[in-house]
N, C-alpha and C positions, 0 to 999 in steps of 0.2 A: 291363801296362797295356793295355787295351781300347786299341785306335785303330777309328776307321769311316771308311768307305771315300766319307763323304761330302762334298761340299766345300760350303763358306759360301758361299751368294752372297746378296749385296749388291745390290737392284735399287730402281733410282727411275725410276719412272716419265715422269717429267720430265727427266730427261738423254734416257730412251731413245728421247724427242717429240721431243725438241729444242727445247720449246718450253716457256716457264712459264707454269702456270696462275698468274692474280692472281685474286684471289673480292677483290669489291665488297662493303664493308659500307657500307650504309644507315643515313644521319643521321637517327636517330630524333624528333629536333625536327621536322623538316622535312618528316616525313611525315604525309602528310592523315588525317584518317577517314573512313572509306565513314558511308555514310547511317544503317546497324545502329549502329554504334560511337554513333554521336551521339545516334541515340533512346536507346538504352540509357543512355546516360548520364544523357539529359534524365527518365529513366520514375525509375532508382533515386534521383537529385535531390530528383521530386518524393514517391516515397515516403517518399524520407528525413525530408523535410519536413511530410511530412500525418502522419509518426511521432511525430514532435519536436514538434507540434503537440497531439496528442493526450497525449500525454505530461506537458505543462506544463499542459493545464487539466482532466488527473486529477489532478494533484497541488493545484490550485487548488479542487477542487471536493470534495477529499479535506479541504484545510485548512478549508472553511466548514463543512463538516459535523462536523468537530471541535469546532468552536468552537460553534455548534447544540447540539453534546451538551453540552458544557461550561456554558452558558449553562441546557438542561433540569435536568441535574443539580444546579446551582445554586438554582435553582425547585424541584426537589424536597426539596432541604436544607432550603428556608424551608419548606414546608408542613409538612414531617416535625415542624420543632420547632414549627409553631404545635400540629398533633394534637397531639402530646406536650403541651403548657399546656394545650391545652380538656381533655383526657382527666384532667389534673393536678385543674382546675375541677372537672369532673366530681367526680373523687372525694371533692372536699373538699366541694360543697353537697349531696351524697346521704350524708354521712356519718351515722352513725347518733348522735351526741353533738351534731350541730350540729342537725340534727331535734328533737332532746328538749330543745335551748334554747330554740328557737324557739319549740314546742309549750305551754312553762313559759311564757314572757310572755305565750303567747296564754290561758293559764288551761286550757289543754288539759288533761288526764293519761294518763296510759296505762293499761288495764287489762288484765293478762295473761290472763286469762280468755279475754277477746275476743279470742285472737293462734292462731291455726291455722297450723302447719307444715306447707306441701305439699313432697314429695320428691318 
C-alpha cells in the first residue's frame, strides 16, 4: 500500500483570529429604494398600462368592425337575391312566347321574311 509522507491539516481561520466573524443579513422589508428603483417601477406601471389600454380598445375596435362587416354582408345578401328576381323578371317579359301573345291581341303577326340574322 502506497502511504504519503503528507499530513492532514485541518485549518479554520476563525480559531486561528480568535475571533468570530458574524455577517449581517439585511431585512429586506425594511429596505428603502434609491430614486432608479422607483422610477423604474413607476416607467414599467405606466407601460404596462398604456399596454393594457391599447390592447382592450383593439380588440373593441376589432369587435365593431366585425359586426360592420357582418351587417355589409347582410346588405349584400338582400341585393344579391333582389338581382336574382329582376334578372328572373327580366327573362320572363323578353321571352320570346310571351312577345307572340302580346303581339296576337295586338293583331300583330310576324313575318319570317322580314327577320334578318346578324352573327
Amino acid at each position: 500500500m502506497v502511504d504519503t509522507s503528507a499530513r492532514r491539516l485541518e485549518y479554520d481561520p476563525e480559531e486561528a483570529a480568535g475571533t468570530r466573524v458574524t455577517s449581517i443579513v439585511p431585512d429586506y422589508r425594511q429596505v428603502s429604494y434609491n430614486w432608479r428603483e422607483r422610477a423604474l417601477v413607476i416607467v414599467a406601471s405606466v407601460v404596462l398600462l398604456v399596454l393594457a389600454t391599447m390592447c382592450v380598445s383593439t380588440s373593441i375596435a376589432a369587435t365593431a368592425a366585425e359586426e360592420q362587416l357582418t351587417h355589409v354582408q347582410q346588405q349584400m345578401a338582400k341585393k344579391e337575391t333582389s338581382v336574382t328576381g329582376l334578372n328572373q323578371q327580366i327573362g320572363e317579359l323578353t321571352s320570346n312566347t310571351r312577345l307572340n301573345r302580346i303581339a296576337r291581341q295586338k293583331g300583330l303577326s310576324l313575318i319570317e321574311k322580314n327577320i334578318r340574322t346578324i352573327r
